[in-house]
C-alpha positions in Angstrom: -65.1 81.2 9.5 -66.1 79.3 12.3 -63.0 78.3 14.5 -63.0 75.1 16.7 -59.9 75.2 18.4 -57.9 78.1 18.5 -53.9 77.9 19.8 -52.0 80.0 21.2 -48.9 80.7 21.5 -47.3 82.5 24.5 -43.7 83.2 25.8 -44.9 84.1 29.6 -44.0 87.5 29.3 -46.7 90.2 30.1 -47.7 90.4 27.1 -48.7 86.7 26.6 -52.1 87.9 28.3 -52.6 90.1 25.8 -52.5 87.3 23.0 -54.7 85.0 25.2 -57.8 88.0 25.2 -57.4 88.1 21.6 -58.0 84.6 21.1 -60.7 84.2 23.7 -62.9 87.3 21.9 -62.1 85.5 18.7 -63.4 81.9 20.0 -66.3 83.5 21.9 -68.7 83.9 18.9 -68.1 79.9 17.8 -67.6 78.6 21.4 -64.6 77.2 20.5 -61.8 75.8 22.5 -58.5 77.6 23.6 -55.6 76.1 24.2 -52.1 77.7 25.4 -48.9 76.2 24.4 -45.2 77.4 25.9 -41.8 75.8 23.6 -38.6 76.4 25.1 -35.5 75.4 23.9 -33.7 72.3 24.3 -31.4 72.9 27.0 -28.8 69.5 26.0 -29.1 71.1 22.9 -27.0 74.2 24.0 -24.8 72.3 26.0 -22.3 70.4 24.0 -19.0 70.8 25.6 -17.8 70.6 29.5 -19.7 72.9 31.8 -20.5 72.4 35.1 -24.7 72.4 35.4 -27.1 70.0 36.2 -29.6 69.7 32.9 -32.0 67.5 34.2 -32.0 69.9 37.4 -32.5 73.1 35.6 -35.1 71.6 33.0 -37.3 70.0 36.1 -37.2 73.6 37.8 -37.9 75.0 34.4 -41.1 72.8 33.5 -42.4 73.4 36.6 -42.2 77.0 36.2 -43.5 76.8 33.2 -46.5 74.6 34.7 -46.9 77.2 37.0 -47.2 80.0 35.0 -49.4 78.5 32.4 -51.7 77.7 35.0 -51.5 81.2 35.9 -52.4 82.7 33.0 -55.4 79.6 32.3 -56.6 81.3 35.4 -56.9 84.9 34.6 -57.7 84.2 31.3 -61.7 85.1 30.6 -62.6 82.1 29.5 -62.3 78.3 29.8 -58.6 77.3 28.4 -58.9 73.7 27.3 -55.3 72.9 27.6 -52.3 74.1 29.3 -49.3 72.4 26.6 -45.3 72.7 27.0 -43.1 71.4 24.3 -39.5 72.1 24.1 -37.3 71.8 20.9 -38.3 73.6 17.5 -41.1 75.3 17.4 -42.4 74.8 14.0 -42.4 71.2 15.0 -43.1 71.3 18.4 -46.4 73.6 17.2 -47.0 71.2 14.1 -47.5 68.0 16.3 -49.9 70.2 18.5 -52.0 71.9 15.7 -52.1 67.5 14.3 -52.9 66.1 17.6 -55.2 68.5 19.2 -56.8 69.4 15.7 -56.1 72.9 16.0 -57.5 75.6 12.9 -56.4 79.0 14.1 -52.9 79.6 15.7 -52.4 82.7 17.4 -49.1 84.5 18.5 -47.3 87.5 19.2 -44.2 88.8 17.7 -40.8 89.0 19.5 -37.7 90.2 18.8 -35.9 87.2 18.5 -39.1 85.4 17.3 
């Protein structure tokens, strides 16, 4: 099958790299496009009660961190990365609306322990 856009999925750990070479020897062959996507959590989500913490603080700091490292890992990757996508909330969701909007046919990820 030839891919055309190929997502992946990546939690910026190590191993996330390791998920990006699969997908770029996999779109290689077809010249198809990689994307990256990160979803995190929804921080207000979490946080029903009292507590003392800035949201909006922590979840700037966090999306640019996140910015940051997907960036980081566009750059190492061996291969053009067509997008660099964060998304916070579900996942199947969040990954839904990108595989619709970005008309992605292959989604690649990894499996983690609390996956």
């Amino acid at each position: 099958m030839a891919y055309k856009h190929i997502l992946v999925t990546v939690d910026l750990s190590p191993e996330s790299k390791t998920l990006v070479d699969k997908a770029v020897s996999m779109a290689k062959p077809y010249n198809a496009k990689v994307s990256l996507i990160h979803v995190d959590v929804n921080y207000s989500d979490l946080y029903t009660g009292l507590i003392d913490v800035n949201l909006g603080d922590m979840e700037q700091r966090i999306t640019k961190e996140t910015h940051h490292a997907l960036t980081k890992l566009a750059k190492e990757a061996d291969y053009k990365i067509e997008k660099e996508l964060s998304g916070r909330g579900d996942l199947g969701q969040v990954l839904v609306d990108a595989i619709k909007e970005y008309k992605v046919d292959l989604v690649v990820c990894g499996h983690h322990q609390d996956f």
